[in-house]
N, CA, C, O and CB atoms as a CASP TS submission, in Angstrom:
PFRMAT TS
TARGET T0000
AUTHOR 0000-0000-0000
METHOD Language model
MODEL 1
PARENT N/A
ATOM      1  N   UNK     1       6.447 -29.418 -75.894  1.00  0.00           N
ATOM      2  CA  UNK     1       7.806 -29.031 -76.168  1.00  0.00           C
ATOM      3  C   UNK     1       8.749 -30.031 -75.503  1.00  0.00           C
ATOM      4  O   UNK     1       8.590 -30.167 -74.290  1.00  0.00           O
ATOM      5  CB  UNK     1       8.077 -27.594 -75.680  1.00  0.00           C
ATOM      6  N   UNK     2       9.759 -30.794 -76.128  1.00  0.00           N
ATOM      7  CA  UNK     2      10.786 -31.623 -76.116  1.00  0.00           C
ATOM      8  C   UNK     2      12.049 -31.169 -75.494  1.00  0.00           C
ATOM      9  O   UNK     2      12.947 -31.104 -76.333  1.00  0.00           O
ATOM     10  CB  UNK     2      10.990 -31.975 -77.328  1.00  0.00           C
ATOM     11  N   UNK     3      12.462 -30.791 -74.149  1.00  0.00           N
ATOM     12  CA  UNK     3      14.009 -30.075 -73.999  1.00  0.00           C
ATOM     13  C   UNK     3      14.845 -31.593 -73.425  1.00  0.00           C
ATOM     14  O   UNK     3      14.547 -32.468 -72.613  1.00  0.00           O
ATOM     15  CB  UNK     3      14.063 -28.404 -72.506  1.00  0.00           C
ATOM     16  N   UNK     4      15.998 -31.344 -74.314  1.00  0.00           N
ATOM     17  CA  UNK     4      16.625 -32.091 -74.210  1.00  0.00           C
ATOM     18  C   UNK     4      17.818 -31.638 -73.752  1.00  0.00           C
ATOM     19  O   UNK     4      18.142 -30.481 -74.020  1.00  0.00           O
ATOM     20  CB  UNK     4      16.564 -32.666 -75.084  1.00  0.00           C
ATOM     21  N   UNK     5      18.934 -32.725 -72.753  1.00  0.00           N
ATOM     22  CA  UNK     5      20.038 -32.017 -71.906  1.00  0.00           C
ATOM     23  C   UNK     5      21.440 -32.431 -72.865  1.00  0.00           C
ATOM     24  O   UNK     5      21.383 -33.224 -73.805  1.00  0.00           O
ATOM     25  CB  UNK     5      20.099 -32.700 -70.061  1.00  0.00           C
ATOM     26  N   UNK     6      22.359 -31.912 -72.537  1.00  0.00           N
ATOM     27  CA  UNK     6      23.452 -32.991 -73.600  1.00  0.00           C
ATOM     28  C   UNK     6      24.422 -32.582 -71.905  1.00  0.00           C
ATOM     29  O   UNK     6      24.056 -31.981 -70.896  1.00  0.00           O
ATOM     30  CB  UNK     6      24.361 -32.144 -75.989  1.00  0.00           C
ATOM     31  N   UNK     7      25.411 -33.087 -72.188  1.00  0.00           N
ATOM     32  CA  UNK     7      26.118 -33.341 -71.016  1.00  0.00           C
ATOM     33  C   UNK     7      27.539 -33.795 -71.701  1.00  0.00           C
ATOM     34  O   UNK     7      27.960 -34.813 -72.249  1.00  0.00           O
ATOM     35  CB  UNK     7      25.340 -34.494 -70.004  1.00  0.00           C
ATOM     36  N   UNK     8      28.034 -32.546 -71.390  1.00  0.00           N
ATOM     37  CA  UNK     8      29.941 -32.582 -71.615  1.00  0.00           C
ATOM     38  C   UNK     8      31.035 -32.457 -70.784  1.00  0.00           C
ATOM     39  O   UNK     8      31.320 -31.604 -69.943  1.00  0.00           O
ATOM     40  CB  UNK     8      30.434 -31.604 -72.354  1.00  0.00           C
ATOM     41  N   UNK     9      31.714 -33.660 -71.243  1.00  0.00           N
ATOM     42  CA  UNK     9      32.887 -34.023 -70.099  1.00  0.00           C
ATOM     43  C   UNK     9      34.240 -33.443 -70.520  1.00  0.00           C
ATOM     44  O   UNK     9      34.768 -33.627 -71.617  1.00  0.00           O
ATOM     45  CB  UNK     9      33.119 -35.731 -69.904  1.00  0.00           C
ATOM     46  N   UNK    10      34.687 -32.785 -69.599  1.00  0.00           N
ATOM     47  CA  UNK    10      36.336 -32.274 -70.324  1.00  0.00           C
ATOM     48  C   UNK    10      37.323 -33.130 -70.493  1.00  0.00           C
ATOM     49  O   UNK    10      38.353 -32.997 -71.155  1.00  0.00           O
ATOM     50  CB  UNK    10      37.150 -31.267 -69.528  1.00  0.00           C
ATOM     51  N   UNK    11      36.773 -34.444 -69.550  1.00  0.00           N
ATOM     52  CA  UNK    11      38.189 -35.264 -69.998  1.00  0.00           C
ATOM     53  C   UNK    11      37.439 -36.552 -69.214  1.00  0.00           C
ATOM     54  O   UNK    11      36.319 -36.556 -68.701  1.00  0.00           O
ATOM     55  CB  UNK    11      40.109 -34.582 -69.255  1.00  0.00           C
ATOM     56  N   UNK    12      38.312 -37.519 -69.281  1.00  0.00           N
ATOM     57  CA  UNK    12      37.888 -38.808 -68.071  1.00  0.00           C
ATOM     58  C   UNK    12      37.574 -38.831 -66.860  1.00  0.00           C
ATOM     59  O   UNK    12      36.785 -39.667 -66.421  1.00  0.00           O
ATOM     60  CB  UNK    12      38.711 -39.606 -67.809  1.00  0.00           C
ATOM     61  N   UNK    13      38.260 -37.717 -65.963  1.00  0.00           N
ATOM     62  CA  UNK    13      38.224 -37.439 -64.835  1.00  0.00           C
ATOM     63  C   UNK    13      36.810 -37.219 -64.467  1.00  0.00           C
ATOM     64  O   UNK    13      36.251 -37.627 -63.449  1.00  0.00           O
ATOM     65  CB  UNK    13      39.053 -36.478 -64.618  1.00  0.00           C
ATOM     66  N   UNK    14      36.363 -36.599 -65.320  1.00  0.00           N
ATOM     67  CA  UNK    14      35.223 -36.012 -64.926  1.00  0.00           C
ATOM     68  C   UNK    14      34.388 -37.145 -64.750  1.00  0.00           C
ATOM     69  O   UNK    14      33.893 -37.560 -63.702  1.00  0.00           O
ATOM     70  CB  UNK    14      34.707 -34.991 -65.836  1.00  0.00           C
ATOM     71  N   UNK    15      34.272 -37.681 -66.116  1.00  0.00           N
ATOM     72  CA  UNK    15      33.343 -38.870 -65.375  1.00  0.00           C
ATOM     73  C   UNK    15      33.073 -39.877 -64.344  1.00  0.00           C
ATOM     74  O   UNK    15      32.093 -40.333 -63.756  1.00  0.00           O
ATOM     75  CB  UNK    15      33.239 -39.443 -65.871  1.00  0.00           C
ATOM     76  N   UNK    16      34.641 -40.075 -64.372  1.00  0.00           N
ATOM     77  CA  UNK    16      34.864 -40.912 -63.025  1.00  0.00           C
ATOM     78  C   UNK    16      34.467 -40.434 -61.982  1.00  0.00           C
ATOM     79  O   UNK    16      33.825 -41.154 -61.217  1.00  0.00           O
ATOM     80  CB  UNK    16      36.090 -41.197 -62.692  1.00  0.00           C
ATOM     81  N   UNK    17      34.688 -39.317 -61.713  1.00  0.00           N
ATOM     82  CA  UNK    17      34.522 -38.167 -60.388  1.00  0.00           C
ATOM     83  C   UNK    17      32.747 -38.371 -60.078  1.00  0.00           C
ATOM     84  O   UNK    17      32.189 -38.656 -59.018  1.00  0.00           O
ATOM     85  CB  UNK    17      35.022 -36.063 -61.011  1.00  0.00           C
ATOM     86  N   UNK    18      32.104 -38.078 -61.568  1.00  0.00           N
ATOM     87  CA  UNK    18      31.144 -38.012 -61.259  1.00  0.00           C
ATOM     88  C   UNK    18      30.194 -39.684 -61.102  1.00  0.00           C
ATOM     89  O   UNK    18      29.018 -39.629 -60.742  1.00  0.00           O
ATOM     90  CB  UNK    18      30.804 -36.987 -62.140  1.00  0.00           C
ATOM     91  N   UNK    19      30.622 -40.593 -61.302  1.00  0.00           N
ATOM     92  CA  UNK    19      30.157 -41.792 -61.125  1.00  0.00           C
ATOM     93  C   UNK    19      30.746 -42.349 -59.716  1.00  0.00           C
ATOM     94  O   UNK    19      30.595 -43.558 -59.540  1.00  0.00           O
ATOM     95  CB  UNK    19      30.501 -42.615 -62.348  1.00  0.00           C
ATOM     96  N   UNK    20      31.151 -41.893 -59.080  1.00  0.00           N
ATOM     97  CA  UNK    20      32.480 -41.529 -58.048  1.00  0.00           C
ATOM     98  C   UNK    20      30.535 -41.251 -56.673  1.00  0.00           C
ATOM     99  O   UNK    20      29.720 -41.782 -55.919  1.00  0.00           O
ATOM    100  CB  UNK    20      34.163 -39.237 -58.833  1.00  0.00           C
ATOM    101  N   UNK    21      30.822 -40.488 -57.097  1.00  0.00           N
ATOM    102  CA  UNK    21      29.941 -39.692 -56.386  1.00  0.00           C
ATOM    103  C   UNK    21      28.300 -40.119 -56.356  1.00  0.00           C
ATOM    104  O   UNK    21      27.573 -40.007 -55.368  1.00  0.00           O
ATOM    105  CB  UNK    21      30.136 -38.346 -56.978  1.00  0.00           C
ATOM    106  N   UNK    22      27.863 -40.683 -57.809  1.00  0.00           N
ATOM    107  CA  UNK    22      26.456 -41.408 -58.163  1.00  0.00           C
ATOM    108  C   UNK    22      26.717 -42.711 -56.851  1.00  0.00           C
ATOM    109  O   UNK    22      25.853 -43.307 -56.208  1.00  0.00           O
ATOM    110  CB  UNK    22      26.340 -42.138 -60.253  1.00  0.00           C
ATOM    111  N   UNK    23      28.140 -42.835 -56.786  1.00  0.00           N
ATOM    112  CA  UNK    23      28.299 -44.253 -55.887  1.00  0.00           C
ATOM    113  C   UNK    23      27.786 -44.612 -54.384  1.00  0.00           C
ATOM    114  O   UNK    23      27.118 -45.555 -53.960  1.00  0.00           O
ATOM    115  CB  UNK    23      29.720 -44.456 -55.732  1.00  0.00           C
ATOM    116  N   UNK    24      28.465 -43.291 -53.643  1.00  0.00           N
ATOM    117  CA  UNK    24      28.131 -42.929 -51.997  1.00  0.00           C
ATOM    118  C   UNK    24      27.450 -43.008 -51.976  1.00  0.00           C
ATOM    119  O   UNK    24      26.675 -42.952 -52.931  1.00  0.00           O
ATOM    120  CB  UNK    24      28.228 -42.031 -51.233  1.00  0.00           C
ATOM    121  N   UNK    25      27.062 -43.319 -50.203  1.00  0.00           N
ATOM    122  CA  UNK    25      25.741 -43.157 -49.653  1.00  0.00           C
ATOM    123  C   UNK    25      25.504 -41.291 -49.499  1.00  0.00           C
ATOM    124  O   UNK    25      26.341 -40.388 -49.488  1.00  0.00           O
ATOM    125  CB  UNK    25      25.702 -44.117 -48.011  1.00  0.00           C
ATOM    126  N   UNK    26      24.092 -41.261 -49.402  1.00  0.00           N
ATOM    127  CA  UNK    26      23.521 -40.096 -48.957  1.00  0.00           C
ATOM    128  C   UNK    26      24.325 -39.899 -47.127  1.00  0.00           C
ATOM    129  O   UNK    26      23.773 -39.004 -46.487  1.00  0.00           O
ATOM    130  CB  UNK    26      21.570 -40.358 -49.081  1.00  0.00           C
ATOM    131  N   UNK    27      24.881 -40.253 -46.762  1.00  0.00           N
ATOM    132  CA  UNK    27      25.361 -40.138 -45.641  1.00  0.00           C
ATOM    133  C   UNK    27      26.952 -39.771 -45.625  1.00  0.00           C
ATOM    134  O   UNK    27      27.538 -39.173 -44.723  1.00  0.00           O
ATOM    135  CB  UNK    27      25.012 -41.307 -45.008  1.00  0.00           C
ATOM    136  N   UNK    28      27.363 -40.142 -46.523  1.00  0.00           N
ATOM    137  CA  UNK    28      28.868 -39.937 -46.566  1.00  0.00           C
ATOM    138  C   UNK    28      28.851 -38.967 -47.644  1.00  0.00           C
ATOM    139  O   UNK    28      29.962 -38.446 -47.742  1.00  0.00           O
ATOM    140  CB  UNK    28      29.836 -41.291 -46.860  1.00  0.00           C
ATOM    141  N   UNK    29      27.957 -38.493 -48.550  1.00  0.00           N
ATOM    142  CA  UNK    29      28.079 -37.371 -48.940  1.00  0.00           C
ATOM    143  C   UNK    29      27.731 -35.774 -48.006  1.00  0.00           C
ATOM    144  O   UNK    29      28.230 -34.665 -48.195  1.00  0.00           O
ATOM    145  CB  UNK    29      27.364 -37.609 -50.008  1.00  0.00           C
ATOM    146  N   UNK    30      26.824 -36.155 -47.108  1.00  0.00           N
ATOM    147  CA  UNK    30      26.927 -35.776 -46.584  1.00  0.00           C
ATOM    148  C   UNK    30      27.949 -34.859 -45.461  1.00  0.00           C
ATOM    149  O   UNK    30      28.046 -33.664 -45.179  1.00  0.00           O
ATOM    150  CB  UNK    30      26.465 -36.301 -46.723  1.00  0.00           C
ATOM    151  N   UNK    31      28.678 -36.209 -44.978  1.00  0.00           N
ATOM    152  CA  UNK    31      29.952 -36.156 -43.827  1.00  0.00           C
ATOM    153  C   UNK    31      31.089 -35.095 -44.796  1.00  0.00           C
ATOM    154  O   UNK    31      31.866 -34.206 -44.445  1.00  0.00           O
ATOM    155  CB  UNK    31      30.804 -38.183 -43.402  1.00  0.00           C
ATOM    156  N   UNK    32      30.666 -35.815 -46.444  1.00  0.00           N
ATOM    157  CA  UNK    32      31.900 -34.910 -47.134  1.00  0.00           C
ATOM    158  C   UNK    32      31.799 -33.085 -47.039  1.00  0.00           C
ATOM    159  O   UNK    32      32.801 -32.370 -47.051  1.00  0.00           O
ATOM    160  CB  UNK    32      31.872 -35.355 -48.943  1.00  0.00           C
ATOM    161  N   UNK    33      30.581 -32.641 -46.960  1.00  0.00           N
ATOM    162  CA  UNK    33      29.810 -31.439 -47.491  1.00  0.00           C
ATOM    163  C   UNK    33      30.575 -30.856 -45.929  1.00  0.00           C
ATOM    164  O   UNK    33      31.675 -30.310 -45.849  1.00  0.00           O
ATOM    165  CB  UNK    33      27.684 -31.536 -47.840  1.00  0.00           C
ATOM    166  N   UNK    34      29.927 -31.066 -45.145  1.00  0.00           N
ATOM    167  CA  UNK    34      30.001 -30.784 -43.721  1.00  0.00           C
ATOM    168  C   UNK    34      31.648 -30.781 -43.465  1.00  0.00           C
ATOM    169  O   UNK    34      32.176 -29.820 -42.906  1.00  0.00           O
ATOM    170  CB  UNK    34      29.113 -31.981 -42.781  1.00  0.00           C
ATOM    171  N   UNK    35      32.414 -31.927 -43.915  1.00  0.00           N
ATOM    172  CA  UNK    35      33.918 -31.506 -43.265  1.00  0.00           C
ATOM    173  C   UNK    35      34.752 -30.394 -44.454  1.00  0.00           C
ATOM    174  O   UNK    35      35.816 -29.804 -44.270  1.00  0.00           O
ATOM    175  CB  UNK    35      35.034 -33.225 -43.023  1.00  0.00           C
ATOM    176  N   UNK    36      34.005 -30.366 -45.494  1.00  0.00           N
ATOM    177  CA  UNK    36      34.654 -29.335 -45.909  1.00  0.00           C
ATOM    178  C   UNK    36      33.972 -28.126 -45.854  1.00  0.00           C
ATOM    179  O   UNK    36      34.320 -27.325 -46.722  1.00  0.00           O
ATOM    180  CB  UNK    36      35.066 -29.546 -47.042  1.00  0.00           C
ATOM    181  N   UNK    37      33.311 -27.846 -45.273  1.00  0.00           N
ATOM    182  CA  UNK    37      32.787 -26.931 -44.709  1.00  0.00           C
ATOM    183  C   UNK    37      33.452 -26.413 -43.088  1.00  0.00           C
ATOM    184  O   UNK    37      33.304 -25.241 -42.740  1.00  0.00           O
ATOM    185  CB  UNK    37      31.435 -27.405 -44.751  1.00  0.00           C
ATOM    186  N   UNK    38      33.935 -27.083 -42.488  1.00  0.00           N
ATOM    187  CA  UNK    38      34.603 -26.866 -41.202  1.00  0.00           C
ATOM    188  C   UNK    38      36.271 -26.602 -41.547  1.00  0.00           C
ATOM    189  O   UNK    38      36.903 -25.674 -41.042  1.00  0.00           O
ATOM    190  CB  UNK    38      34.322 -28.271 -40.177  1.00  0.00           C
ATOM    191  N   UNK    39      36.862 -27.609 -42.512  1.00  0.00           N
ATOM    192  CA  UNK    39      37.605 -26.963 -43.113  1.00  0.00           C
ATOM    193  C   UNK    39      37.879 -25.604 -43.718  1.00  0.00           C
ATOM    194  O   UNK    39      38.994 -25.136 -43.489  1.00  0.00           O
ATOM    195  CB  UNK    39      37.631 -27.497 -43.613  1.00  0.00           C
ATOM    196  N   UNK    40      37.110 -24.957 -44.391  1.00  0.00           N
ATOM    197  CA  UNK    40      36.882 -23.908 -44.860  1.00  0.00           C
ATOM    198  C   UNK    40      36.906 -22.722 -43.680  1.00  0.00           C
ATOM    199  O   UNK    40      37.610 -21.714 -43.630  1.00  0.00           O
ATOM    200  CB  UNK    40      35.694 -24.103 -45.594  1.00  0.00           C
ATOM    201  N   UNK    41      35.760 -23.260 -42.632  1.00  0.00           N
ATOM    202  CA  UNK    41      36.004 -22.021 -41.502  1.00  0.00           C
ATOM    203  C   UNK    41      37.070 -22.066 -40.770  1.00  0.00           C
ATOM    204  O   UNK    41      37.530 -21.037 -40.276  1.00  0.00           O
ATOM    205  CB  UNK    41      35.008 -21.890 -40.481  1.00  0.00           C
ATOM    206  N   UNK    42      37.563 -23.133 -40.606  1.00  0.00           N
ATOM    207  CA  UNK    42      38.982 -23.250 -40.024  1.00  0.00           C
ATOM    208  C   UNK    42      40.295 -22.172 -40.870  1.00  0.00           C
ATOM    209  O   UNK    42      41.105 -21.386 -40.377  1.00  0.00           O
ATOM    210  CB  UNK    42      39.385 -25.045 -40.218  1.00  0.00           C
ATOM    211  N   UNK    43      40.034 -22.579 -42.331  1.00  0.00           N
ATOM    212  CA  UNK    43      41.346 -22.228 -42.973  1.00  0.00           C
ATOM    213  C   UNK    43      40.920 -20.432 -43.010  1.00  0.00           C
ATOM    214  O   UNK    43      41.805 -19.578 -43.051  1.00  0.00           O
ATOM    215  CB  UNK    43      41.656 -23.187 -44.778  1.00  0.00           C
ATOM    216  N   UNK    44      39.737 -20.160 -42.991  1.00  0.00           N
ATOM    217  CA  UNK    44      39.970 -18.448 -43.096  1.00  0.00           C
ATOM    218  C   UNK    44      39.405 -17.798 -41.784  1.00  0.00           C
ATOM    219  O   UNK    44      38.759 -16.750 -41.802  1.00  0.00           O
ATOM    220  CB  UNK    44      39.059 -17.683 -44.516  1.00  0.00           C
ATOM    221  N   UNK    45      39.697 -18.495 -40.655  1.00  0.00           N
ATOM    222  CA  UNK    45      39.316 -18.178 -39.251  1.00  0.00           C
ATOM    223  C   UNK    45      38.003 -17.278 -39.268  1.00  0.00           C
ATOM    224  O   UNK    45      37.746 -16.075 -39.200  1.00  0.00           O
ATOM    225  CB  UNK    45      40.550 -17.405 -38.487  1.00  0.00           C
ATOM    226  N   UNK    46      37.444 -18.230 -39.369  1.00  0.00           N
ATOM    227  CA  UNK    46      35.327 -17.866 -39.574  1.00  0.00           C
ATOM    228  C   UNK    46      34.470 -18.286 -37.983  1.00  0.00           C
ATOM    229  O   UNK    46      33.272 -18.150 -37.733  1.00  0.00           O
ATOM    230  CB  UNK    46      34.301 -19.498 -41.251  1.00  0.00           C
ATOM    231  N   UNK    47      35.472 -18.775 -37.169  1.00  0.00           N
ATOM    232  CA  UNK    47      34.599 -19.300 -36.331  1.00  0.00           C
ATOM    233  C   UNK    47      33.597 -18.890 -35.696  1.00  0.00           C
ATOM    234  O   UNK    47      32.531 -19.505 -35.698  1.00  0.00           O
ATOM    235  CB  UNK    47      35.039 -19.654 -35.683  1.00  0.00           C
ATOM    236  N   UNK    48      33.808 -17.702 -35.007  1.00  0.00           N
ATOM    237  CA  UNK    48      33.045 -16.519 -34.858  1.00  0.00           C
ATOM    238  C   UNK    48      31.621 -16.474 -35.581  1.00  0.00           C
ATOM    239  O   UNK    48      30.549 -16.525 -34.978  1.00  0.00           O
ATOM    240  CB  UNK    48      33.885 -15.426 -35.344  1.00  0.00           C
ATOM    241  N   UNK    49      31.784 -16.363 -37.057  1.00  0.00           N
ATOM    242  CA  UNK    49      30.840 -15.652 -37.845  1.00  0.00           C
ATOM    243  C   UNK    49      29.846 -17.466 -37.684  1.00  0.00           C
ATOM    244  O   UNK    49      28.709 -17.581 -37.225  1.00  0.00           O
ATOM    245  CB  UNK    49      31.607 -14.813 -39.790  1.00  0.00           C
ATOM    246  N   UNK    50      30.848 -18.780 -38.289  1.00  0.00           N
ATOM    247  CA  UNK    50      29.768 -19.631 -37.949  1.00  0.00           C
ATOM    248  C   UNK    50      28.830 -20.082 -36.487  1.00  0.00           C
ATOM    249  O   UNK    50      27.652 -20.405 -36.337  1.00  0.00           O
ATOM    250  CB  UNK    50      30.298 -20.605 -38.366  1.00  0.00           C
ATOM    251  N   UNK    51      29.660 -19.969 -35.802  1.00  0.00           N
ATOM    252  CA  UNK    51      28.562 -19.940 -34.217  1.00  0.00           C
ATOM    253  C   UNK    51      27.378 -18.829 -34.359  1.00  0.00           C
ATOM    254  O   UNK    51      26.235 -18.819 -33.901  1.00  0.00           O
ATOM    255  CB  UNK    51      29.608 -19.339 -32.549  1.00  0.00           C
ATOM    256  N   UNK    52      27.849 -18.213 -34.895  1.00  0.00           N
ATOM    257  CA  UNK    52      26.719 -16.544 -34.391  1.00  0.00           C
ATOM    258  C   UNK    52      25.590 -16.979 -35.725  1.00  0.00           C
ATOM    259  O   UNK    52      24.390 -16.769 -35.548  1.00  0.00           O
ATOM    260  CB  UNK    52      27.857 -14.150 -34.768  1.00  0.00           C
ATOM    261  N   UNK    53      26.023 -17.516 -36.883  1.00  0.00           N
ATOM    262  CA  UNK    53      24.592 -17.863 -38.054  1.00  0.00           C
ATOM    263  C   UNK    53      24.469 -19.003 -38.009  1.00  0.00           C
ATOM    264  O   UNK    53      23.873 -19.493 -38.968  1.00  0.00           O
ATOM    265  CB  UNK    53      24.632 -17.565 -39.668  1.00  0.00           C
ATOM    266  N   UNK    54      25.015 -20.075 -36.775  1.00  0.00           N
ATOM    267  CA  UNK    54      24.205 -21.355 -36.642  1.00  0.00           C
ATOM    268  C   UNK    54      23.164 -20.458 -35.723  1.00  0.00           C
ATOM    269  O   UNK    54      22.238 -20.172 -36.481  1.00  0.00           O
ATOM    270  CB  UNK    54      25.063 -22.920 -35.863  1.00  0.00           C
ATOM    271  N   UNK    55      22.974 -20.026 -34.729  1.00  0.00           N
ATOM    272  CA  UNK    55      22.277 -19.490 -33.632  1.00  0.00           C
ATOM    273  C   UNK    55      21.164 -18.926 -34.239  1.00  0.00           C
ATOM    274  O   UNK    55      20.030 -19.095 -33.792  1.00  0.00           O
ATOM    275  CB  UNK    55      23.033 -18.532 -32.800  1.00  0.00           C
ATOM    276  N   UNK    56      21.489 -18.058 -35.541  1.00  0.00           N
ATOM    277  CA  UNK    56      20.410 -17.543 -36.550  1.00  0.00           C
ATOM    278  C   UNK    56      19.364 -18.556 -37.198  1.00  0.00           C
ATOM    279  O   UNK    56      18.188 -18.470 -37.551  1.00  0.00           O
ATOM    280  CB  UNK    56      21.153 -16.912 -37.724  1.00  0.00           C
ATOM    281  N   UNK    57      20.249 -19.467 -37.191  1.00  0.00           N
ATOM    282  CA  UNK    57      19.626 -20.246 -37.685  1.00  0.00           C
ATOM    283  C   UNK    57      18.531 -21.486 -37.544  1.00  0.00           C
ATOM    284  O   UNK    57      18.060 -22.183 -38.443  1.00  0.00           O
ATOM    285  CB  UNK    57      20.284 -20.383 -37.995  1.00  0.00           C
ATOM    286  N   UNK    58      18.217 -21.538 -35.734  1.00  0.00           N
ATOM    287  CA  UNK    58      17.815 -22.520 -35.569  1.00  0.00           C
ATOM    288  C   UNK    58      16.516 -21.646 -35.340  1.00  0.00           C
ATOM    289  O   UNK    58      15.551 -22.332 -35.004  1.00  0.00           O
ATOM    290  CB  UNK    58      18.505 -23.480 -34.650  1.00  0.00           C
ATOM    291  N   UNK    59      16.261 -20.242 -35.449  1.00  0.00           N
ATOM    292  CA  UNK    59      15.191 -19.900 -35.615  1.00  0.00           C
ATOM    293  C   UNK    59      14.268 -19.716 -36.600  1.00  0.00           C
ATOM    294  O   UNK    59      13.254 -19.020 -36.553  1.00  0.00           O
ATOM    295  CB  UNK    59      15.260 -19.279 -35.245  1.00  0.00           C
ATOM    296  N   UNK    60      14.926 -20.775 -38.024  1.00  0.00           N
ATOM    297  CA  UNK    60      14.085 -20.424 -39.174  1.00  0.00           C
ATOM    298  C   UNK    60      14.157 -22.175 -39.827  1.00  0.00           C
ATOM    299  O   UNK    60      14.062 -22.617 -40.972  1.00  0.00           O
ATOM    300  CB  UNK    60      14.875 -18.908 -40.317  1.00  0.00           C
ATOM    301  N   UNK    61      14.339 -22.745 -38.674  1.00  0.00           N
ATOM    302  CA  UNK    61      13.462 -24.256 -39.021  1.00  0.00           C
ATOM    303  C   UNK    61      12.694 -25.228 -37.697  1.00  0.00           C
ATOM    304  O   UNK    61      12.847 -25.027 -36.492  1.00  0.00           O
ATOM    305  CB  UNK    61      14.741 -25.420 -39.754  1.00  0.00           C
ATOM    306  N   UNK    62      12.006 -26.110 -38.223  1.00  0.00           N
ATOM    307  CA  UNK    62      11.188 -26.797 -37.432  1.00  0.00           C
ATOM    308  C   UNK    62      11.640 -28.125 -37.518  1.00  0.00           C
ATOM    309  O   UNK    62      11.849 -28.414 -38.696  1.00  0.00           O
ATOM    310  CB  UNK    62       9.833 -26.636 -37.750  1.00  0.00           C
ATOM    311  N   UNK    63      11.909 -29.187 -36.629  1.00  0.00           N
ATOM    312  CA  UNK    63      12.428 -30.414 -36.786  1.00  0.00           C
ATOM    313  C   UNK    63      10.876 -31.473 -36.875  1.00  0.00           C
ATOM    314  O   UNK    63      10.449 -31.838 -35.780  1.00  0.00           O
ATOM    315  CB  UNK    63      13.596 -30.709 -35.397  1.00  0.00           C
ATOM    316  N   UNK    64      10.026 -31.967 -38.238  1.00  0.00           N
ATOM    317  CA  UNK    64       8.935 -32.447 -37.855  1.00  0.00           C
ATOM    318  C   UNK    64       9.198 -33.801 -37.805  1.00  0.00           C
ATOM    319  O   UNK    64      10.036 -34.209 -38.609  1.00  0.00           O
ATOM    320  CB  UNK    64       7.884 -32.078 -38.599  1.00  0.00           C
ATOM    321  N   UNK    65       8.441 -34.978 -36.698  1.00  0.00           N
ATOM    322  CA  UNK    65       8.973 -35.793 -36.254  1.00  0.00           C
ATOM    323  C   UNK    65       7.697 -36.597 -37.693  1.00  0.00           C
ATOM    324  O   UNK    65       6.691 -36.062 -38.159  1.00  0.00           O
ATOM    325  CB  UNK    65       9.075 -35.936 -34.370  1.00  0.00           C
ATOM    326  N   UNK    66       8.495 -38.462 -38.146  1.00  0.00           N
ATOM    327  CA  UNK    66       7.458 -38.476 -39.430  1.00  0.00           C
ATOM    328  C   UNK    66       6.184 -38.916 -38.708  1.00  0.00           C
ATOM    329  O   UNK    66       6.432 -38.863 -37.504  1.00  0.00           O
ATOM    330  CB  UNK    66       7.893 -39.636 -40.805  1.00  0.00           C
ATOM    331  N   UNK    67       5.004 -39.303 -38.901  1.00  0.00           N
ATOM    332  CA  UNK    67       3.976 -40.269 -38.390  1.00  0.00           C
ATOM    333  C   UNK    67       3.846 -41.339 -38.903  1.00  0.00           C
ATOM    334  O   UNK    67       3.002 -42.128 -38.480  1.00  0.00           O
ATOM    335  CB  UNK    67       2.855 -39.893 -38.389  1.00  0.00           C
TER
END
């Protein structure tokens, strides 16, 4: 079976935006994800709730070092 994707743009923007983005490094997409994410807890005063589910959180991963 053959599935094929089609892919629709609403206007120019879009593409640009999205070739925009094919462009960055994996690192500065990154930095982007993360400051708008601090943004976000900032603008609806979350701070609280993010300290208390980072704390949750470092109990449900493992940092493996590579070999």
């Amino acid at each position: 079976m053959v599935k094929e994707v089609t892919v629709a743009y609403s206007s120019d923007v879009d593409k640009k935006e999205i070739s925009f983005w094919k462009r960055i490094s994996f690192e500065d997409k990154i930095y982007t994800v993360q400051f708008l994410r601090e943004q976000t807890i900032n603008l609806f005063n979350k701070q609280e709730e993010y300290v208390t589910s980072r704390k949750r959180l470092r109990r449900f991963y493992k940092i493996v070092e590579p070999k």
